[in-house]
N, C-alpha and C positions, 0 to 999 in steps of 0.2 A: 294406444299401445302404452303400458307402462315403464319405469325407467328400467333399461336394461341397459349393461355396458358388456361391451364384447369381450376388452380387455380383461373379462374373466375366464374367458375361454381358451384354448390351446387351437392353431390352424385349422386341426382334422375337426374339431369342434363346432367353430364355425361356420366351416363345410358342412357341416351334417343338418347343423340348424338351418341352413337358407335351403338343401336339397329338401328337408322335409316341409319347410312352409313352399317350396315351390307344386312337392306333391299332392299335399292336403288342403292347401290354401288355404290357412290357417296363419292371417296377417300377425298375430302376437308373437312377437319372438321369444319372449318370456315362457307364452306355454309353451310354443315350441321346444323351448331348453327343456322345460320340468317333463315334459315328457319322452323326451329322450333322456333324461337322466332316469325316470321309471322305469326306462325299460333298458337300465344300463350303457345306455349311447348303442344300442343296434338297433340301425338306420329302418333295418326292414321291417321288423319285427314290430316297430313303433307307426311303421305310417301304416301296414296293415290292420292294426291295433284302430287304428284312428278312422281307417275307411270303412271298417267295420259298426265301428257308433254310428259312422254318416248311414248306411246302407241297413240298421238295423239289426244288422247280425248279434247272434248272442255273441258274448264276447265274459270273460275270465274277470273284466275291471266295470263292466258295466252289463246288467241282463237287460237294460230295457229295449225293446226293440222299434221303439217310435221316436227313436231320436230323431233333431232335424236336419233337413241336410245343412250342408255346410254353407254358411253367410257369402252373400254376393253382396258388393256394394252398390246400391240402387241410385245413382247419381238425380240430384235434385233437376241438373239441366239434360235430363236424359229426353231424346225423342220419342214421345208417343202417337201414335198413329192411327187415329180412331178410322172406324166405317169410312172407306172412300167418298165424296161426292159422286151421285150417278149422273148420267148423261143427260141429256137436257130432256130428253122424253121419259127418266125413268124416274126420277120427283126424288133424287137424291137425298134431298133436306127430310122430307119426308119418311124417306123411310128407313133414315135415318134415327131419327124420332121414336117411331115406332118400335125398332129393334129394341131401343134405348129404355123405354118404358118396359117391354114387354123382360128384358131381361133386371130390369129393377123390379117391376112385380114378380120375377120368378125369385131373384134374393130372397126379396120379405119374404114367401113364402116358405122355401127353403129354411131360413132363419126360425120362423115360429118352428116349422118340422123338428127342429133340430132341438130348440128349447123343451118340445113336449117329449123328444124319445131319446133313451137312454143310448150310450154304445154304437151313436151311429157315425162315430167318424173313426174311416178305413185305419184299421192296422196291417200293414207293410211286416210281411213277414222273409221278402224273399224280393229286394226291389229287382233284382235283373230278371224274376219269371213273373214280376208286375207287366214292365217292358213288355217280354217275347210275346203274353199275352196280348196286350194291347197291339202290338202287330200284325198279330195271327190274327186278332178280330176286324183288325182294320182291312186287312186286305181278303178276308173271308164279303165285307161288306164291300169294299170301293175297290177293290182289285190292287192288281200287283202295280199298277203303274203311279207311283210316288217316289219321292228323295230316299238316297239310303238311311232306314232308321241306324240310329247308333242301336247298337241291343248289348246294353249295358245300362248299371243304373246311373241315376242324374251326378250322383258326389263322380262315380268316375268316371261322365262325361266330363266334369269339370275339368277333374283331373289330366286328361286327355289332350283338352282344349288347352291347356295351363302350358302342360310339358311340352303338345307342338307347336306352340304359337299361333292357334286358328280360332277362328269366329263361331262359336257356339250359339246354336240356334233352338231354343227352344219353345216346343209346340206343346200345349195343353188341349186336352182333346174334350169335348163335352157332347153327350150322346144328346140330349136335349135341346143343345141350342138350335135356333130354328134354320139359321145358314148353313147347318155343320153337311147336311149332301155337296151341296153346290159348291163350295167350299174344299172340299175333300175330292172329288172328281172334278172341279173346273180350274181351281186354283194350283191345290201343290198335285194334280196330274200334270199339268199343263207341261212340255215337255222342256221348255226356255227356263220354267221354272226349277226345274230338275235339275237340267245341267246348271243353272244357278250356285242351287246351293249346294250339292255333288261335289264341284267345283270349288268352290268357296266357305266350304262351314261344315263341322260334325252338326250332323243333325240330331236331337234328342226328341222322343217324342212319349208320351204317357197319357192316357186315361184318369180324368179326377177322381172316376169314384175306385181306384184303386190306393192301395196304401199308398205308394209311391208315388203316384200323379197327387194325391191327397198334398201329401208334406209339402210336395214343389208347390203347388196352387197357393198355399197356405207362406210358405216362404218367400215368393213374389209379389204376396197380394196382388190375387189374379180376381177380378168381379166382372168380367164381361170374356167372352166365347164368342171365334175362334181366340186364343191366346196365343199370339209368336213376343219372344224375347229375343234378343241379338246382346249377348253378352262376351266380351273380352278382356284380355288382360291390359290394365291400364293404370300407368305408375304402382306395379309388382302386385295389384289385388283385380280380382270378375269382378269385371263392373257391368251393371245392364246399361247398355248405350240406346237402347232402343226398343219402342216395345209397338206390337201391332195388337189392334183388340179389332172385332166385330169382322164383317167379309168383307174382301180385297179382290180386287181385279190381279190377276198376273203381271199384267203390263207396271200397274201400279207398284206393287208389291218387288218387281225386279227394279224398280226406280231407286224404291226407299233404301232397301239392300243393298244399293249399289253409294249409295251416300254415304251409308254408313260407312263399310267398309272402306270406299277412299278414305271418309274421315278420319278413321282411327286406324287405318294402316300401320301408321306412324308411330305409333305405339309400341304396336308389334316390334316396329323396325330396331325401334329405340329397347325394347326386352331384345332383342336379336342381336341386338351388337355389346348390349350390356351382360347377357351371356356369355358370348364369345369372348368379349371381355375378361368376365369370369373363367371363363376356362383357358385363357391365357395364362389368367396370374396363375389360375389350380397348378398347370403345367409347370410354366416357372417355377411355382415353389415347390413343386415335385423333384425338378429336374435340382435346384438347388439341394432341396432336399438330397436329392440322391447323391449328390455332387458331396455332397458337407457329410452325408452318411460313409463313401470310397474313402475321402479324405482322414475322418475319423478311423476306419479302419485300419487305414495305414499308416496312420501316428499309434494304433493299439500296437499293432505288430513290430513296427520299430520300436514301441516302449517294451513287446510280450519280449523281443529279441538283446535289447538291450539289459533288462532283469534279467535274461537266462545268462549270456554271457557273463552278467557281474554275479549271479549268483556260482555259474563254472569254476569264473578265477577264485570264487569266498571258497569255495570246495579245493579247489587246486592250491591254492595257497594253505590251509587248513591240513589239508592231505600232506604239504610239504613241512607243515610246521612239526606235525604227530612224526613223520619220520626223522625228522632232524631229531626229533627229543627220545625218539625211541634210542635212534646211532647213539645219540650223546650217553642215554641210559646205560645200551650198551658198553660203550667204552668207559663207561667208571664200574662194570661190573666187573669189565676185564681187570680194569688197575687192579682193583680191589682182589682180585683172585689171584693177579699176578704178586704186588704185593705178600698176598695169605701165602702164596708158593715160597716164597725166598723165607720167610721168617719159618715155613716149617723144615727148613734144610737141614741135617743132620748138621751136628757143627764138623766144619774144616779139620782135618788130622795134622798135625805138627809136620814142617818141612819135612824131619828127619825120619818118618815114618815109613820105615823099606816096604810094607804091604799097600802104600797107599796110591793110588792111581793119580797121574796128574792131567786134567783133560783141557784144552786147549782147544777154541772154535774160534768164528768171528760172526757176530752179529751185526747187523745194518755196517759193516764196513766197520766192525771196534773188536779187537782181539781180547779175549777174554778167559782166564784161565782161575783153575779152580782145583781143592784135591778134595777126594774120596776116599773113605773107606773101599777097598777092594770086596766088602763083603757087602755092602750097599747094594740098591738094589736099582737096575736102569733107569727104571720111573723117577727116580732125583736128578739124575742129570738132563730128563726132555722137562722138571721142575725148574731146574735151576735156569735152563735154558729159557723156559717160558717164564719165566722171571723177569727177563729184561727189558725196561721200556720200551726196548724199536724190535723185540721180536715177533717174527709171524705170529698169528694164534694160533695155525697147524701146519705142524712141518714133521721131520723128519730126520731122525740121525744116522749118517752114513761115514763109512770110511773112508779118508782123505783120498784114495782111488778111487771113489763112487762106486766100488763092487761089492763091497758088504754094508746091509744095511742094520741096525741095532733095533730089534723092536721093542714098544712099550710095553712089557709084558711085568705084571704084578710082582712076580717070583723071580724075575731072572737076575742075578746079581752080574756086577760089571766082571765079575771072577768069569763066570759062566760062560759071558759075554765075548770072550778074551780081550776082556778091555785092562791091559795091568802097565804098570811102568806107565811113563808118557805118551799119552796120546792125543792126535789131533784129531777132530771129529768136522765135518761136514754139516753145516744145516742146512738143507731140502727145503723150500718152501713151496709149500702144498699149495699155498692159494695161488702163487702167479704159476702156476701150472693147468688148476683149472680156469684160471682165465686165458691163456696159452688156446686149449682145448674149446672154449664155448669162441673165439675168434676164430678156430679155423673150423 
């Protein structure tokens, strides 16, 4: 495996990388990353990608269809288990021997075959209708009674084997070889052997001269028939722990698989707790996750709440600053107009002026008196009136009885008015009247 550091990865990342080399069994974790980074980090779409090369299938990144399957590691101290010894009367050693030779003179022959003819090794176009085939013919030939085939191809036996934690057991089948009856109706019928492996092991089984039995023969370095492998997962890669070659008694054959199995139980045990392991911490950092994600939200929302209210008061304040300035405006509009009123006043008539009206009010509590021309006209004295600093801006002038009231009329002079001689006049204030009115 070459150098790869985790530390470049994000959680979900590293997740992804150990779920795909658990599905594909694909020890490098390096290509593991570069191909999920091919396919964008979607988990699926990558290991289907991947099972698809193993199995031959055409595929969008690669058309060949004789890829091989996928690397088992073949341990050096792995069990092999040639030809049983026979019984004291049936020359064991012997025909042992014989087997021995007779399948090494089929090699060489084989071998030359192959050197003189072109195109003769199977292409796998379809490894799981390799399989059904090879089923279909096996029990066309030796009957129904054998272990359940797996009927799938060998990558997702592996596969299978990988993800449940179980003993994968595989059978290479050879039409040729000279044991293969006996074998096939004494052995794996045998009904102890059955429940054996039923019990204990996905079973895979294929045909050599099919594509698919091809590849696996070729990928085990398989040279003697029957072929049983017993491979499992052992420190996180398939390793073959065990291999059977030539014919096997039952009795024999449930011994070897039974060694096995206690032996490497342990393995399993130890992927079984290193999982759950694994799906502890996944949890935890989920539930943290989820934890730190509620958290996060609710610091958003105190912050999304705290920016609305400070943004409210910047409005509310803002809102209050534009009105004060607009009042303020206002009120130098008024000066300014009140002012502009008093300077346009006709000028004052001389005390001694017998036509001349003398008008007499009191503003904000200050008496205030003035004369007129008697031919003046109203609109100067509600001027002269709104004139004064502390006068309403609308009011109203009335007769010191409040029964007549003077209106602002353009034309009307105070003659008209009967405003003559001395008079005291009433100012009305219009505004605390409609404030009066909008209180009750």
């Amino acid at each position: 495996m070459g150098d790869f550091d985790l530390g470049d990865l994000t959680g979900e990342q590293i997740e992804k990388v150990l779920q795909f080399q658990d599905l594909t069994g694909n020890e490098d974790l390096a290509v593991c990353r570069d191909v999920l980074l091919r396919h964008n980090w979607n988990l699926e779409v990558a290991v289907q990608e991947q099972l698809n090369l193993f199995e031959g299938r055409p595929s969008m990144y690669a058309q060949d269809s004789r890829v091989r399957p996928p690397t088992v590691v073949d341990e050096a101290n792995a069990r092999i288990y040639f030809s049983p010894e026979g019984s004291p009367n049936s020359g064991g050693f012997f025909s042992y021997l014989m087997s021995l030779c007779y399948n090494v003179v089929t090699s060489i022959f084989q071998l030359i075959f192959t050197l003189f003819r072109r195109n003769v090794r199977p292409v796998s176009l379809d490894p799981v209708q390799d399989v059904v085939n090879f089923i279909r013919s096996y029990e066309e030939q030796f009957g129904t009674n054998h272990p359940v085939f797996y009927q799938g191809s060998y990558s997702q036996a592996l596969s299978d084997a990988k993800q449940e934690l179980r003993f994968l057991l595989v059978y290479l089948h050879k039409d040729e070889s000279q044991e293969i009856d006996q074998w096939c109706r004494n052995t794996l019928g045998d009904p102890e052997v059955i429940r054996f492996i039923n019990t204990n092991t996905l079973f895979w089984a294929c045909n050599i001269k099919s594509g698919e039995g091809y590849k696996v023969a070729e990928a085990l370095r398989v040279g003697t028939y029957p072929f049983l492998a017993t491979i499992v997962l052992k420190e996180h890669k398939m390793t073959i722990v065990g291999k059977m070659v030539g014919l096997v008694q039952s009795s024999t054959m449930i011994r070897r698989m039974q060694e096995l199995t206690e032996e490497y139980e342990s393995s399993l045990s130890t992927e079984r707790h290193e999982r759950a392991q694994r799906q502890v911490n996944a949890t935890l950092r989920q539930e943290q996750d989820d934890a730190y994600q509620l958290s996060l939200k609710a610091d958003q929302e105190k912050e999304r709440i705290r920016l609305q209210q400070e943004n409210e008061s910047k409005r509310q304040a803002e809102r209050e600053r534009a009105e004060k300035m607009e009042q303020e405006a206002m009120l130098e509009r008024i000066r300014l107009h009140k002012e502009e009123c008093l300077q346009n006043l006709l000028e004052e008539p001389p005390m001694n002026d017998p036509s001349c009206c003398h008008i007499q009010t009191c503003v904000a509590g200050q008496k205030i008196t003035r004369r007129f021309p008697s031919t003046c006209k109203v609109q100067n004295i509600y001027e002269w009136i709104y004139g004064q600093p502390e006068s309403p801006n609308t009011f109203r002038i009335m007769s010191f009885n409040f029964k007549e009231i003077y209106p602002n009329f353009k034309d009307l002079t105070l003659l008209d008015a009967g405003l003559t001689g001395r008079v005291f006049v009433h100012v009305q204030n219009d505004e605390e009247e409609d404030e009066e009115e909008e209180e009750n």
